[in-house]
C-alpha positions as CSV (number, residue, x, y, z in Angstrom):
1,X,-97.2,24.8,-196.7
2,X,-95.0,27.5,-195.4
3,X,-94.0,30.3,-197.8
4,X,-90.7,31.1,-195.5
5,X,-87.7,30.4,-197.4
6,X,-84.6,28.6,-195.7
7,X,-82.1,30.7,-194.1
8,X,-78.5,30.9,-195.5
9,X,-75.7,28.9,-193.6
10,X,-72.4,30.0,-193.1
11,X,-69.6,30.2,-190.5
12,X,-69.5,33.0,-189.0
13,X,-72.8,33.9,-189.7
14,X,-74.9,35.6,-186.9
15,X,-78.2,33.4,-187.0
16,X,-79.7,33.6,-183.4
17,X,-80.7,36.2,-180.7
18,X,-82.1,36.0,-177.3
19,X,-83.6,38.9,-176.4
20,X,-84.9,39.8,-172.8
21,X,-88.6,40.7,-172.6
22,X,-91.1,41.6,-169.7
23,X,-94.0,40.2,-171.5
24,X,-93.3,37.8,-174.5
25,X,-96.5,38.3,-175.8
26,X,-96.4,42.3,-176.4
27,X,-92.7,42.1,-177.4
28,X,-93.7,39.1,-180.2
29,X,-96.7,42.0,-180.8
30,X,-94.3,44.4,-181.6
31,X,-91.9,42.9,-183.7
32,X,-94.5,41.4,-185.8
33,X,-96.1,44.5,-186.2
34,X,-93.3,47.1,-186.6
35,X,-90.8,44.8,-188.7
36,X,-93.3,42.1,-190.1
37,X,-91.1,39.7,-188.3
38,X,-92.5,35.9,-188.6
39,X,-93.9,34.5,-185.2
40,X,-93.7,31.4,-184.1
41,X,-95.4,29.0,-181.4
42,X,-92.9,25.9,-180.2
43,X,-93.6,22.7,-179.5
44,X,-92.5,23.4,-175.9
45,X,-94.9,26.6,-176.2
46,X,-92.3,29.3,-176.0
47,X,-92.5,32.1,-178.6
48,X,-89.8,32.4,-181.4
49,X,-89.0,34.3,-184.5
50,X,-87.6,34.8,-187.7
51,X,-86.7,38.2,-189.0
52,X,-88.6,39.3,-192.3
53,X,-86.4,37.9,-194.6
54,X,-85.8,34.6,-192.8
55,X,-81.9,34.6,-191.7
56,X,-82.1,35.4,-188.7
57,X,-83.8,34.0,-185.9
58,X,-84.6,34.2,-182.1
59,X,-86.6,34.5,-178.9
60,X,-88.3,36.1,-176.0
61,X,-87.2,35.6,-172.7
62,X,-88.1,36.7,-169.5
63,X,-86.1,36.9,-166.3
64,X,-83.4,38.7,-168.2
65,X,-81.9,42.1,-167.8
66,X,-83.2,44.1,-171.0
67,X,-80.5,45.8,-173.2
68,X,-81.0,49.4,-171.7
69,X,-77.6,51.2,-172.7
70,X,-75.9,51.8,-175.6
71,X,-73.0,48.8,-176.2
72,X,-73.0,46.4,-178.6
73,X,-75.5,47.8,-181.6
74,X,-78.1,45.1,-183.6
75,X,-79.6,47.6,-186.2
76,X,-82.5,46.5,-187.9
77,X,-83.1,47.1,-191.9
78,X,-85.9,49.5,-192.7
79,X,-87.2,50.8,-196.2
80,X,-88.4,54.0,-194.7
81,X,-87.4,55.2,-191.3
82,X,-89.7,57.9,-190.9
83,X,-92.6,55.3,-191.1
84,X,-90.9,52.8,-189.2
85,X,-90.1,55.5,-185.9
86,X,-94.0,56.5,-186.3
87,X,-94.5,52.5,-186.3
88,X,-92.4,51.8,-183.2
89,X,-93.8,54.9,-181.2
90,X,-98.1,53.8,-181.9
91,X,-97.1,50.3,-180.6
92,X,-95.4,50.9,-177.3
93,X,-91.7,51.8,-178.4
94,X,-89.6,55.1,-177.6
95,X,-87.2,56.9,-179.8
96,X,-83.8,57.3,-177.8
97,X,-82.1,58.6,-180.9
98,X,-83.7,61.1,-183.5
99,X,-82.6,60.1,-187.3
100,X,-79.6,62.9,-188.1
101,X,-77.1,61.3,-185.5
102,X,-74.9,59.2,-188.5
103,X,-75.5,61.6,-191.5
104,X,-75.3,60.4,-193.9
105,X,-76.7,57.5,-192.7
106,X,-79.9,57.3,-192.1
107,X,-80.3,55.9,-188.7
108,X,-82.3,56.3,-185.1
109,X,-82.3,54.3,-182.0
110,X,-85.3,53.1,-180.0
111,X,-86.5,51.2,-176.9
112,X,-88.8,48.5,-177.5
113,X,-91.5,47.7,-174.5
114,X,-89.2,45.6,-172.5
115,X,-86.7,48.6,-172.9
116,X,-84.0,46.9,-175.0
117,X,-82.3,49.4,-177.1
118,X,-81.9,48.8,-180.7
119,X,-81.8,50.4,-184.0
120,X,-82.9,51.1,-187.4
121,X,-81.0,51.8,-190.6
122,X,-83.0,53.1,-193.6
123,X,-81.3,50.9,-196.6
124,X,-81.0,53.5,-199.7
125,X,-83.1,51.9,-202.5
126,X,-84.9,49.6,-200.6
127,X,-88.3,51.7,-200.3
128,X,-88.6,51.4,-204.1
129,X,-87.7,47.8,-204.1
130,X,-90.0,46.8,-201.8
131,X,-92.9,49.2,-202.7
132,X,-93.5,51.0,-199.0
């Protein structure tokens, strides 16, 4: 019995992403370990996911051109920044952007192993709703 909960429908809403990987396997390792995103094995056997709270999905592909300059932003929800750019840097990420960039936002940019560029936003509140 899976404890996910269903995904919210909408129109407009933005549900999937394909993201370009050189290994599938260490960029599946990374999300899962850095975001606590939820992995997942298809039928077909390719590897897919669902972000930590379940709305958004997607998957690893190879033979793509990684994400490797600055255009259109995905930013990623974090309760605690700090923790999460020591997170991304032990498992085989680079911070591109220190946090400081969008005060008073608390933000930073980072290249996961496949070199896609991405970033984080520290939500205010969240760390002491979610107990990090």
């Amino acid at each position: 019995m899976s404890t996910l909960k269903e995904p919210t429908f909408g129109n407009g809403k933005i549900c999937y992403i394909v993201m370009p990987a050189t290994d599938v396997n260490q960029s599946a390792a990374f999300y899962s370990t850095v975001f606590n995103w939820n992995i997942r094995q298809r039928e077909d056997g390719t590897v897919s996911f669902d972000d930590s709270v379940t709305e958004v999905s997607g998957t690893w592909v190879t033979g793509l051109k990684p994400s490797t300059d600055e255009g259109i932003m995905i930013f990623i929800m974090v309760a605690n920044a700090e923790k999460t750019i020591l997170s991304i840097v032990e498992n085989g990420g680079t911070i591109t952007r220190q946090i400081g960039h969008d005060f008073p936002e608390v933000t930073a940019l980072f290249s996961d192993p496949a070199g896609n560029i991405l970033g984080i936003y520290q939500q205010p509140g969240l760390e002491e709703q979610v107990g990090v």
